[in-house]
C-alpha positions in Angstrom: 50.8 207.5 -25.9 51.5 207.4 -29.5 54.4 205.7 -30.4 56.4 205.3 -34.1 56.0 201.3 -34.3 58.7 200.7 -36.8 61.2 201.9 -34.5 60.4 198.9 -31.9 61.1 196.5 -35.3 64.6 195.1 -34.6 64.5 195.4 -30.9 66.3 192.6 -29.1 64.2 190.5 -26.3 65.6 189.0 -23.9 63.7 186.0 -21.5 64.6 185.3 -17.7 67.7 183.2 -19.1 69.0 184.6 -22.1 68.4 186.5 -25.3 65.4 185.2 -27.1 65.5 187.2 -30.5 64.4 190.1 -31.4 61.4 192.1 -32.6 60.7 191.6 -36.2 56.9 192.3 -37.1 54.0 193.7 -35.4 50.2 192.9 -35.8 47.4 195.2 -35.6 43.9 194.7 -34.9 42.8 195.7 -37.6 39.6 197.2 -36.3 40.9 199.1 -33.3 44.3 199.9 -35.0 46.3 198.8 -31.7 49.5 195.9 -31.6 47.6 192.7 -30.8 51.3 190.7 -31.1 54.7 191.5 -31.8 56.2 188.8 -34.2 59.6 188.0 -32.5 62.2 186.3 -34.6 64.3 184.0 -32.5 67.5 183.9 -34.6 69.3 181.0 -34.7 69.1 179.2 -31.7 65.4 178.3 -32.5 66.2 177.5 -36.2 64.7 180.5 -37.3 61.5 180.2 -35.9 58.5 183.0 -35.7 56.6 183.0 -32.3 53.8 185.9 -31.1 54.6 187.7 -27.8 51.5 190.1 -26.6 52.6 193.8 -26.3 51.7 193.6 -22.7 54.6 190.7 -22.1 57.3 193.0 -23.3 56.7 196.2 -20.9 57.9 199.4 -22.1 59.6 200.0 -24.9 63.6 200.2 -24.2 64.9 203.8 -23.8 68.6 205.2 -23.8 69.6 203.0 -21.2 68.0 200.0 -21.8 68.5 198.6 -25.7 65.9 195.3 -24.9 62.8 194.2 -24.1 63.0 191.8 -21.0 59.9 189.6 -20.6 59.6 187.1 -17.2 59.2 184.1 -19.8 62.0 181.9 -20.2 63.4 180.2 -23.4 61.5 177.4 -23.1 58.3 179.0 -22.9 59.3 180.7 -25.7 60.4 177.2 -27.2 57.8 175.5 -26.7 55.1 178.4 -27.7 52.8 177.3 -30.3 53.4 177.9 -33.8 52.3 180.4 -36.1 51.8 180.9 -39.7 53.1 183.8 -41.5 50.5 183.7 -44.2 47.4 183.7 -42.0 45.3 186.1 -39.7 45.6 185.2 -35.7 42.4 183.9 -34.6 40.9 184.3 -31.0 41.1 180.5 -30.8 45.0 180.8 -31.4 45.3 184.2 -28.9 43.5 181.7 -26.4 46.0 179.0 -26.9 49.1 181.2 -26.4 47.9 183.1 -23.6 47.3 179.6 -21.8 51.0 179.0 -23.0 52.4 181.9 -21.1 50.0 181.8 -18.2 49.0 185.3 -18.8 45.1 186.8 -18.8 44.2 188.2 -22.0 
């Protein structure tokens, strides 16, 4: 199903225990044209920190009911997820790494 992606942008998420942040990027594979990661910014209750959750850790996206994503990670996963560099591509080795975080299959 094709979907306008920069209407997920802004999106809140919300982890098993409370609001993590909220949508601000996504990242395409830039070969297959699909979201590889959506780039969540966690506000300020993480000091403004970037992580990567995989499109497949968010479900479907909210409709008139809903106005969030709710993912079964809690803050802390999110916390303590690896960090991420704005300025660089996302190498397998790093997908690896934050899959292993979550304890998700890639």
């Amino acid at each position: 199903m094709l979907r306008n992606a920069s209407r997920l942008i802004g999106i809140a998420v919300k982890a098993t225990d409370g609001e993590v942040g909220s949508v601000a990027d996504l990242l395409f594979d830039d070969r297959q044209w699909t979201v590889r990661w959506a780039v969540v910014d966690t506000g300020g209750w993480l000091a403004d920190r970037q992580v990567l959750l995989a499109p497949a850790m968010l479900g479907e996206p909210p409709d008139g009911e809903h106005h969030a994503f709710h993912v079964a990670l809690t803050r802390w996963q999110v916390e303590q997820s690896p960090d991420i560099s704005s300025d660089e591509p996302v190498s397998r080795q790093h997908e690896a790494w934050l899959f292993d975080h979550y304890g998700q299959e890639p």
